[in-house]
N, C-alpha and C positions, 0 to 999 in steps of 0.2 A: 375520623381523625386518629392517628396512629398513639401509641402512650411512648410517651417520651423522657427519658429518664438521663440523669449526669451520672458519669464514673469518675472518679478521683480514684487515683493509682500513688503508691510510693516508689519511688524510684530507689535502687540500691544504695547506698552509701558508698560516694567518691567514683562514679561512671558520669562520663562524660556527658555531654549534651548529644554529639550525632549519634554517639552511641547508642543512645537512651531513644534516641527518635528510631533508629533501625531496629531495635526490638521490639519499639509498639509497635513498628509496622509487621514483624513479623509475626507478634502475637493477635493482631488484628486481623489479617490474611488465614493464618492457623485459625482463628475464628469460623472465617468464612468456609473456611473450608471441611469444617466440622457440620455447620448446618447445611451444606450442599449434601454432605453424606447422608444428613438424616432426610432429607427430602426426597436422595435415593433408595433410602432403606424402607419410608413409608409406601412410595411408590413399587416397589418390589415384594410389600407383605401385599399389595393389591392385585396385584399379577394383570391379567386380562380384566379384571372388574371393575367396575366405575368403585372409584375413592368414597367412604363414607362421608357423610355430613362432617363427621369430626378431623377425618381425616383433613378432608376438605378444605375446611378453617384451617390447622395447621401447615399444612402446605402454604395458603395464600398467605396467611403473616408473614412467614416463614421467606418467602419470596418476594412480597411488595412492601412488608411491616419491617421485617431486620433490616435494620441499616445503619452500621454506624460513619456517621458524616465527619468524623475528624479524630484519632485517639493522639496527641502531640505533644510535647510541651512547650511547643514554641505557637502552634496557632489554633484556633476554636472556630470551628464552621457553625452557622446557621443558619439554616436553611428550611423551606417548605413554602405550602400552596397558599401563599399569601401575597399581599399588595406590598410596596416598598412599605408604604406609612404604618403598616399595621407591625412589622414587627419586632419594633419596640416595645410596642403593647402585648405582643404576644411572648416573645422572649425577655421576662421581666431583669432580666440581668443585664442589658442595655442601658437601663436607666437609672442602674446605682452608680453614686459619682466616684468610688473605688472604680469601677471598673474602666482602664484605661489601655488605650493601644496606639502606637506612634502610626500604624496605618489602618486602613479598612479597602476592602476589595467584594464587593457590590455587586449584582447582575440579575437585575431584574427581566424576565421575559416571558412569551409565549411560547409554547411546546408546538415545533413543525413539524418534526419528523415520528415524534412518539405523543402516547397518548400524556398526559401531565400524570406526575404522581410525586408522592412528598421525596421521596429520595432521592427524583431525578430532577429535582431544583437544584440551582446553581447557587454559591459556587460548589466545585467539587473539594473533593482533596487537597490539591495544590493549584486549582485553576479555575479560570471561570472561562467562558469559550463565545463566541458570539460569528454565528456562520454553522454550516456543514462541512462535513467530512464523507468526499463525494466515494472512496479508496476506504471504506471503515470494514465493510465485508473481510480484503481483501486483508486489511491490516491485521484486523484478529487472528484469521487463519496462518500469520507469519509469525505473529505473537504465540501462537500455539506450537507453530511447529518448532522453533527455533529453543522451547523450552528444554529437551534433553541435553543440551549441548550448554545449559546455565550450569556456570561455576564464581563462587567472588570468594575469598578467604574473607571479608566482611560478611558474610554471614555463614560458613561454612557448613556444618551438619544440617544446620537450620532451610538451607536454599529449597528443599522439596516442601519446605510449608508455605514457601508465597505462593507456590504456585494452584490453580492458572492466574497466570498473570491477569487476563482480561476476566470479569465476570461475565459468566454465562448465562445470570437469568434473566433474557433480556436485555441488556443495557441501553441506551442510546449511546450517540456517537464520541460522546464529549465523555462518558463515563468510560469507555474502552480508551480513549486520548488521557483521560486521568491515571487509568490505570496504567497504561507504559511510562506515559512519563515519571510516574512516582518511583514505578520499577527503577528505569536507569536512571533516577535521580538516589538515591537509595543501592541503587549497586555502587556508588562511590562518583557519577560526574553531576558537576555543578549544574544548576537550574540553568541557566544561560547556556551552558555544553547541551543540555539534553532540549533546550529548546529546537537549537539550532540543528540539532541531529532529525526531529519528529519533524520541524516544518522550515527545509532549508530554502536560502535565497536561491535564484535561478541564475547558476553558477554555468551551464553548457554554452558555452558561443558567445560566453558574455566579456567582449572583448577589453571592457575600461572597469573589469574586476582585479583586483590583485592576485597576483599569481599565486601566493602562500594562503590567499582567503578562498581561492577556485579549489586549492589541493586539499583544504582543510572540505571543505564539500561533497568530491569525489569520493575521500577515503569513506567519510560516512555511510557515502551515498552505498555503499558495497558491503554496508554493516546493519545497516536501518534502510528498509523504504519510505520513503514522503508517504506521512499523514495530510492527503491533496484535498483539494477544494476551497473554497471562499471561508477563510476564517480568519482571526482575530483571536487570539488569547491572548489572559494576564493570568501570572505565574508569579508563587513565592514559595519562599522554604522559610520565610520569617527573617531571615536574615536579607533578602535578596527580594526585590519586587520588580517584576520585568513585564513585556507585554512583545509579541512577537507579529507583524501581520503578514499576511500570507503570500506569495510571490506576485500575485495579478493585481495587490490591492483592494480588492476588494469589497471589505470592511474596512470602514473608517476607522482610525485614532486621532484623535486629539489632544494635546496636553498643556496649563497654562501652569505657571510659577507666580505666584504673587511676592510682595513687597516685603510681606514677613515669613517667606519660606514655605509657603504651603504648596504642594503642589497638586493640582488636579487633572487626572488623568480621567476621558470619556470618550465614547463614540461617537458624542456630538458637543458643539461648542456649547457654554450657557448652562450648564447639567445644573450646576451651583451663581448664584447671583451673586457676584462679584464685580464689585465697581470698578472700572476701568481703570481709573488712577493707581489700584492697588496690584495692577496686573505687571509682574515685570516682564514676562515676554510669555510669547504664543509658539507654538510649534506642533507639529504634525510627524507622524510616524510614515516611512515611506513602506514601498513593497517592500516586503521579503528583511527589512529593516529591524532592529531589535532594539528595544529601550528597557532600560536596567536603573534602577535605582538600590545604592549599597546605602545599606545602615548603617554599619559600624565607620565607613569612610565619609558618611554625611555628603553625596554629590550623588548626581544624575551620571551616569556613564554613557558617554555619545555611540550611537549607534560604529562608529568607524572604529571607536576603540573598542570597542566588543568585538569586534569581529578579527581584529589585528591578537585582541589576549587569545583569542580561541583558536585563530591559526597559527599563532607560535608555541602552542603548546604542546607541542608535537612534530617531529620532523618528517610533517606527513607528503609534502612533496619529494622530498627523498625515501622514502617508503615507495612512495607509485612509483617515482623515477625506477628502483630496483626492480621492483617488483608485479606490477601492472604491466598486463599487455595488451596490444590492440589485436586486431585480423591483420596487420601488416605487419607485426613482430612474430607470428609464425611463419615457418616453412612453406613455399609454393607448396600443393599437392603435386604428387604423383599419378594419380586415379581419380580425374575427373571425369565424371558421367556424360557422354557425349547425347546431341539428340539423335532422337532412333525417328527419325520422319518415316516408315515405312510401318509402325506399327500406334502411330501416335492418332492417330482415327480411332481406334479402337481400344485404346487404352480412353480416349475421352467419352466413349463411349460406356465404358465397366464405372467411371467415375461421376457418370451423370450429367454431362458437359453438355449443351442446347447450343444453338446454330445461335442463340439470343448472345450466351454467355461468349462465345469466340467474336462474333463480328458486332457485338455493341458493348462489351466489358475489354475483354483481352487485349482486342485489337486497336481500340481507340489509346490505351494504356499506355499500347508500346508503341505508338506513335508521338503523341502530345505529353505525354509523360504528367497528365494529370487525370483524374476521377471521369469518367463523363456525367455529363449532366443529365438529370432526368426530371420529369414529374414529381411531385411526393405523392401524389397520389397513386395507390395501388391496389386494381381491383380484384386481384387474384385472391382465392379462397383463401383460411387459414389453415397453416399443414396440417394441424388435425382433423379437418375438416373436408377436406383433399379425399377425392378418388384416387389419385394417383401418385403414384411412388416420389416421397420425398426425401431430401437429405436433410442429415439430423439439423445443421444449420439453420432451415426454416422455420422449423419450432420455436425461435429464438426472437424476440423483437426487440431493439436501443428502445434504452431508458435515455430518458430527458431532463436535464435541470429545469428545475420550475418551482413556483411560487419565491420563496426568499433565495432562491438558491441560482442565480445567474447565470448563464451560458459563457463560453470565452470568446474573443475573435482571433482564430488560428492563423489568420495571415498578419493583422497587422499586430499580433501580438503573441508573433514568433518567439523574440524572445525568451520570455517565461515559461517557452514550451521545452518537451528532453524527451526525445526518443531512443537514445541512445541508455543500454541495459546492462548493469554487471555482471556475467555469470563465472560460476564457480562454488565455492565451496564457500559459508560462512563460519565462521568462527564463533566461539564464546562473545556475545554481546558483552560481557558487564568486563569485558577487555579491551585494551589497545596497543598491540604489536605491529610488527611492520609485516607479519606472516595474516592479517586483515588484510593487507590489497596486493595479496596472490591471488589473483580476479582477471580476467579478461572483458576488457569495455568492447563490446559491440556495437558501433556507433547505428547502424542501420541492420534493424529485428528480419527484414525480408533479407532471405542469403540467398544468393546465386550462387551456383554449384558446384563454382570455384571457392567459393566464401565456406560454404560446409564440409568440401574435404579439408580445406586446409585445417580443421578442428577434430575431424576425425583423424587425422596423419597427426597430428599433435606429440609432438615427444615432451614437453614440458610437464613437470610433474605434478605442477599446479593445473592445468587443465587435459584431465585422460578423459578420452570420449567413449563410449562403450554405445553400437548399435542394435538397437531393441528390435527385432520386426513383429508387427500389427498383423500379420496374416494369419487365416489359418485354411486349411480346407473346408470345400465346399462341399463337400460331400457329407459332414458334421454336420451341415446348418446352424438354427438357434443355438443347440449345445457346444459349439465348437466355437462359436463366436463365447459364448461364455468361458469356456475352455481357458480360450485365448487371451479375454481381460485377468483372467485369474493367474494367468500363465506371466503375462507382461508385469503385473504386479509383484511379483513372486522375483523376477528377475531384473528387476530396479529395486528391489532393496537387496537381494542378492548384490547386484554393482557397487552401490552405494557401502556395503561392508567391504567390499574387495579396493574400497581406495576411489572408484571412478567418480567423477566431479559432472559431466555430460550428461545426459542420459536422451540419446536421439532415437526417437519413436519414427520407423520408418515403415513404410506402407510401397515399397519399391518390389519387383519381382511379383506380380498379381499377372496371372494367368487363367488359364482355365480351370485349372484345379484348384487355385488359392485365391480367397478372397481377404478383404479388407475389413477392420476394424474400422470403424467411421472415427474419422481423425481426432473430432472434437470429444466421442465419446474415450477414446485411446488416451490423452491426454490428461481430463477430467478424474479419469479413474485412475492414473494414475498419480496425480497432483494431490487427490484429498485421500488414496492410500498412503501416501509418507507425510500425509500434516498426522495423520492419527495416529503411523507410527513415530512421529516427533524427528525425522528426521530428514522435512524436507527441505531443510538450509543447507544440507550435506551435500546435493547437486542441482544442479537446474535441467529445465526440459525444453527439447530443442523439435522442433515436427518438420520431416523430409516428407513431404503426402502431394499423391497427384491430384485431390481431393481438393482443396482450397482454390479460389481464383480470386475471388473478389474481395474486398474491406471487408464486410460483414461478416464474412470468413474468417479473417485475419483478425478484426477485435476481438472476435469471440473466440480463439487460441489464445491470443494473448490475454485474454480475459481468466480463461480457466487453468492458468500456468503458464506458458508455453514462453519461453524468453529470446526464441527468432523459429522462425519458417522457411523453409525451402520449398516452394512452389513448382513443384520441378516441372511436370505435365505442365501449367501454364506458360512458364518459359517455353517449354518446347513447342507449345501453340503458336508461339511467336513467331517462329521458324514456319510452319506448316503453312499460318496465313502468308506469309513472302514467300514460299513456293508452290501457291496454291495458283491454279490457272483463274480462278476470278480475282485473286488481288489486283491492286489499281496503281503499284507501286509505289505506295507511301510506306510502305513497312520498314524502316532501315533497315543497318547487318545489324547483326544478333545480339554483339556486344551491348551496340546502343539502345536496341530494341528492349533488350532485358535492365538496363539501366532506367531506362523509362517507365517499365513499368513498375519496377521498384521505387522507384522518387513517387507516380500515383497511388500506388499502392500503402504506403507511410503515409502520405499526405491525405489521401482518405481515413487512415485510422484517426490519424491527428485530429482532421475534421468529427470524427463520430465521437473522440473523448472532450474536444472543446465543448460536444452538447451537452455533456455529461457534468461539466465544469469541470474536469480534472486534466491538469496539465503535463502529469509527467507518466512514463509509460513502465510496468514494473512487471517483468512476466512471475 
């Protein structure tokens, strides 16, 4: 058991209350980030050598033992590896009759995704969470990167001591969701604004949403990505007690109101024995829905009014109106790639392409315009384990929601799905101006070749494309493939100082002399080169590669960065099958053909993150 100890602090004479809350938080994080040091400094006098016994011990304290659960003066956590009923007995200051509070916020559970440990008992900070967070990888590394770019005149010289924002040693999912949220709760927006930003309703195609409540979504959507998956959280600052649930519903809430003003809020009805007579009504939390209770106003705040304060509080459909663009508010191109059928055998050839991949992937694609169907069973070796030449893709196999953690259904629970991705350049988080949704919405990640020049020819100064190329000579080999990631790296943060907002990894012009960077490793290297260098909210990454064909392709680009594809070889396959002498002519024209496969090709990614539980797509 860990030793556990209380700090009582004096507050300065005549500072405010939020005030006083934003410097314990600052001095708290400035904590943490003292002992992170010394656990680098221990580990650094060890060099290559295994850590002494002594060292040892302080390291693990250091790491599973420090933790402070709440420093505030408006709220007190308690928490640890106990039974509800125990810890009152265990925390003796529960049962002095001084000790009084107008709420309590409770969450008892079992540990799914990490191993139990006292710190990572609920609640947190400001929250308690009940569900997964299927996008928590994906979330930290945007929380990390977006940190150069943090400025707030509320904490001003101070802002390089919260940081990292997420803890690194370890956390589970709900401890990195506490951690942002308290950040942009604490940069200056309300609990209720920052809910709504981390886990917004499913505002794309949702046609009997309010237009100022969609715009208020959007904008975000282009500032914060979805903290996605099956969840449920309840949220305070002390002043404010709210509970948010997650777009597919998932997690239940329930909440009753009794006769003399009590209100109980649970995941399940009955939590508290409560006589019916004394009940004045029952009600339930919907998707994507927010329930707010104000203290100093003494009422429940309806989910419809929450969402009405939140999107007038900014004129943020006149923002996008100015300033948002689609792929139809740029310029036609000029220089669109035509197909080359007379070299397109053998360019599918340099990229690994099987008689499997053209006439039972490609082809079925760009006819039916959906996935084809197969087996799940597959008997072929695993790529490690392979005689023979694979693509880095193979290596890779979909992860599965499982145990508490639910699957979606992507067709009839369309919906709450968004494929649809903002790129561009992000701004200072703990801000909101109307120079945030200088962004271009991509509604559909697969571009056809008209769709990526017209981003490349881009004259708008919010979105300047700059083309990267993945080649290098072949005559180099392993060293020149090395070369060349070092080389592409070097020249995406070169762009990214020079202003550029794009950055398209292109793998076109492969010949005899010039080979290819394998697209997902092209991508990868260079997406977690600008999280380390902190600035990869500065642009996005867009992959032109003859390399991709299929979904599994395709998740796993947009998995390691990538915020649209240009499949261009596979388009041009399309063409090849309708003028090949064995077509059977189902193949339409080109247009429609590559329309088809595009609509399959999204709709199979769709399909591979609904197993995932995660609904929304965020390169």
């Amino acid at each position: 058991m860990p030793k556990i100890e209380q700090l009582f602090l004096n507050a300065p004479e005549g500072i405010g209350e939020t005030l006083l809350e934003r410097r314990l938080y600052v001095i708290r994080k400035s904590t943490e980030k003292v002992v992170r040091e010394r656990i680098d400094e221990i580990e650094a006098q060890a060099g290559n050598t295994p850590l002494t016994e002594q060292q040892s011990e302080i390291v693990n304290a250091l790491l599973n033992e420090w933790y402070v659960p709440s420093l505030s003066a408006r709220t007190i956590v308690y928490k640890g590896m106990l039974m509800s009923e125990q810890t009152d007995e265990f925390y003796k200051d529960l049962n002095d009759p001084d000790f009084e509070s107008h709420f309590a916020m409770v969450h008892s559970r079992f540990s799914t995704n990490t191993l139990g440990s006292w710190k990572l008992a609920h609640p947190y900070r400001m929250l308690a969470h009940n569900g997964e967070i299927n996008t928590v990888r994906g979330n930290r590394n945007w929380m990390s990167a977006r940190e150069l770019t943090l400025e707030s005149d509320l904490f001003g010289d101070y802002i390089r001591d919260i940081l990292p924002i997420c803890e690194t040693d370890e956390p589970s999912d709900t401890a990195s969701l506490d951690n942002a949220f308290e950040a942009v709760y604490m940069g200056g927006r309300s609990v209720s604004h920052t809910a709504a930003m981390m886990m917004p309703a499913a505002w794309y195609g949702h046609e009997s949403m309010p237009q100022n409540v969609k715009d208020f979504y959007e904008y975000h959507g282009g500032i914060m990505e979805p903290w996605d998956g099956p969840a449920m959280i309840t949220f305070t600052d002390g002043h404010m007690l709210g509970a948010v649930l997650d777009r597919n519903g998932l997690r239940p809430f329930r909440y009753s109101v009794t006769t003399d003003n009590v209100l109980v809020m649970a995941s399940e009805t009955g939590v508290l024995d409560i006589p019916a007579d004394q009940i004045r009504y029952r009600s339930r939390l919907r998707p994507g829905r927010m329930f707010l209770v104000d203290f100093e106003q003494k009422r429940i705040i309806e989910p419809e009014e929450v969402a009405d304060n939140l999107a007038s509080s900014q004129p943020y459909g006149e923002w996008l109106s100015n300033q948002r663009l689609t792929l139809n508010d740029l310029e036609p191109a000029t220089n669109v790639p035509n197909v080359d059928l007379e070299t397109v055998n053998l360019r599918q050839m340099v990229f690994g392409y099987s008689q499997e991949d053209i006439r039972m992937l490609i082809g079925p694609m760009g006819v039916t315009a959906h996935q084809p169907q197969g087996s799940m069973g597959n008997d072929a070796p695993l790529a490690a384990l392979s005689d023979k030449p694979q693509s880095l893709f193979a290596y890779f196999k979909q992860d599965f929601a499982q145990v508490s953690n639910p699957p979606l259904d992507a067709i009839r629970e369309e919906l709450v799905t968004q494929m649809a991705v903002p790129v561009g350049r992000r701004p200072n988080l703990f801000d909101e101006t109307e120079e945030h949704a200088r962004l271009l919405r991509v509604d559909h990640p697969i571009l056809r070749n008209a769709d990526l020049a017209r981003i490349k020819e881009s004259t708008n100064a919010s979105i300047r494309a700059i083309t990267i190329s993945t080649l290098f000579p072949v005559t180099e080999g392993a060293q020149g493939l090395k070369s060349a990631l070092d080389r592409i790296r070097r020249e995406a943060s070169d762009a990214i100082e020079n202003g550029y907002t794009v950055l398209i990894l292109s793998d076109r012009g492969v010949d005899s002399e010039n080979s290819f960077i394998p697209s997902l490793l092209a991508t990868a290297a260079v997406h977690h080169h600008l999280i380390r260098e902190k600035t990869r909210t500065q642009a996005d990454i867009m992959v032109e590669s003859g390399e991709p064909r299929e979904v599994h392709h395709f998740a796993l680009l947009y998995g390691y960065g990538a915020s649209g594809i240009n499949p261009y070889l596979a388009l041009e396959s399309l063409a090849s099958i309708r003028e090949s002498v064995a077509s059977d002519g189902t193949m339409p024209q080109q247009d429609i053909a590559e329309e088809n496969y595009r609509k399959a090709s999204e709709e199979g990614v769709l399909k591979t993150m609904s197993k995932m539980a995660i609904s929304t797509l965020q390169g």
